[in-house]
C-alpha positions, 0 to 999 in steps of 0.5 A: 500500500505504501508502494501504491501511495509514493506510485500516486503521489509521485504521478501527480507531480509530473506532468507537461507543467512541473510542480514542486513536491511542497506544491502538490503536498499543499494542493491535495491536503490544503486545497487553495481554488485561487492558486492555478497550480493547484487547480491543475493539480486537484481539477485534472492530475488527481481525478487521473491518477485515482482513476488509473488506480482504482480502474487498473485494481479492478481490470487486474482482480476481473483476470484474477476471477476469471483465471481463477473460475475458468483454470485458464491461466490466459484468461483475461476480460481483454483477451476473452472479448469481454472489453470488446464488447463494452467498447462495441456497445459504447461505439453504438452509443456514440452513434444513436445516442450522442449525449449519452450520460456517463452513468447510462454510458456505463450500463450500456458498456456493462450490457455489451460485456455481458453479451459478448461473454455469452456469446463467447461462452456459447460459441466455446462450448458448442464444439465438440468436446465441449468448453476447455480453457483453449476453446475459451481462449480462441473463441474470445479472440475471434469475437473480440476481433469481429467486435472490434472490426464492428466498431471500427465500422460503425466509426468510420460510417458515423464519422465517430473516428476522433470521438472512439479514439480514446476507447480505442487507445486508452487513457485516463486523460478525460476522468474527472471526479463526477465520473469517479463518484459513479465507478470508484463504489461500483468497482470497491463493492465488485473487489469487495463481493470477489474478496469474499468469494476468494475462499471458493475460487480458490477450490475451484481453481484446484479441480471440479471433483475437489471443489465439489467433494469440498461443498462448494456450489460451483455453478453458482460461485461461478456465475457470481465470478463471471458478473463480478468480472463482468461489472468490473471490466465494463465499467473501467472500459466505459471509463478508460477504454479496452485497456489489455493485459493488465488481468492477464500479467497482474494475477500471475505476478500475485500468485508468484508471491503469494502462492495459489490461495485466491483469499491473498490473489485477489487484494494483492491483484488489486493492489499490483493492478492499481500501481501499474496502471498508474505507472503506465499513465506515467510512463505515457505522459513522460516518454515524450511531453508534452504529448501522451500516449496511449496507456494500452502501448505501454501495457503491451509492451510488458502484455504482449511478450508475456501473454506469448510466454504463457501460451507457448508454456501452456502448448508445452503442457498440453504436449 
């Protein structure tokens, strides 16, 4: 936590405007609204950077869930086709729907997640032999290309290319504080409800003969799972964009330092989740200022070479 809170803090000092360490201590704990610096700080920087915490905490435990739930250690709400959709029923808001609220905007994105996981869990599960953690995976990829390549359409047929480019590349640039007072409870009580199913994930996540023997009710704890993940990633979506792989490194990195006990995973995911994406915000706004680029290019960069690094371990496994 107190890795999170220097990770914040120094976020907030940096920026196209260089600011004093005594400046952004004055700003965020005596807010003075005639000083433009602190106007800066509290109006743009601070709405930002909470944003990319909470926002990454809740992309990184929607992966926890859904590796956990699913035993696929590739599972992931970018990868499965799940910020997909949210991001194709945001392009059809954007279309129809021009003046859309931010809390309707956020229902919409939650629909088009819901509907895209189960039309992937149909698809996956409708060839022969039935829903394995591969078939999860490829069936999330060929739907999340189709919805993209839907959303891109409707972008260029509405004339919405500038409006989706946010969505398209990420960021955390247009979140201010009216949009946190809508996420920030809807993402805490979602990281809440999965914290408190942790125990059930995790025998699960051992074997379906173990998890039954055990007494858990599978079905239900994985359908509760699913809508945690669900709710999770289409806010954030709705909020930052289809932002890949954080779901899909963080749960890695926490079950390398915790073991494979979810009731530790999830909060360390949460944790893990926040202080990347806040250093990816970071890393975007410094690499060349006072341009910014995309958070999703800095999130590849690290995703990318990993996600290839787990698939080709887990071809390995299944040979």
């Amino acid at each position: 936590m107190l890795v999170l809170l220097i990770v914040m803090f120094t976020a907030i000092s940096f920026g196209a405007k260089d600011l004093t360490l005594a400046t952004v201590w004055g700003a965020v704990f005596h807010y003075n609204a005639e000083l433009t610096s602190h106007q800066i700080i509290h109006e743009l920087r601070l709405p930002r950077v909470l944003g990319a915490a909470v926002i990454g905490a809740g992309f990184a435990v929607a992966g926890a869930l859904m590796q956990g739930i699913t035993r696929n250690p590739l599972a992931d709400s970018g990868i499965l086709g799940i910020n997909a959709g949210a991001a194709f029923m945001v392009a059809l808001s954007f279309a129809f729907f021009p003046n859309l609220p931010y809390s309707s905007l956020m229902l919409v994105s939650f629909l088009g997640a819901v509907l895209s996981t189960v039309f992937i869990y149909l698809l996956g599960a409708s060839t022969p032999g039935g829903l394995t953690p591969l078939r999860l995976t490829i069936a999330g990829s060929v739907v999340a290309a189709l919805l993209h390549s839907l959303s891109s359409g409707i972008a260029i047929y509405y004339n919405l290319s500038q409006d989706l480019a946010f969505w398209y590349a990420g960021g955390v640039a247009g979140v201010k504080w009216k949009h946190l007072n809508l996420l920030v409870p809807v993402i805490l009580l979602a990281i809440a409800g999965a914290v408190m199913i942790s125990r059930s994930v995790s025998l699960i996540s051992l074997g379906e003969e173990v998890s039954a023997g055990l007494g858990v009710k599978t079905k239900r704890i994985r359908l509760l799972g699913i809508v945690l993940a669900i709710i999770l990633a289409g806010v954030g979506v709705s909020a930052v964009g289809s932002i890949g792989f954080v779901g899909l490194v963080i749960p890695h990195i926490a079950r390398k330092l915790v073991g494979v006990d979810y009731r530790f995973i999830i909060p360390l995911s949460a944790l893990l989740g926040a202080i990347l994406l806040v250093l990816a915000d970071l890393g975007a706004r410094m690499v060349h200022p006072p341009k910014e680029l995309a958070i999703s290019l800095m999130i590849a960069l690290v995703g990318v070479p990993f996600f290839l690094y787990l698939a080709r371990k887990e071809r390995r496994n299944l040979s």
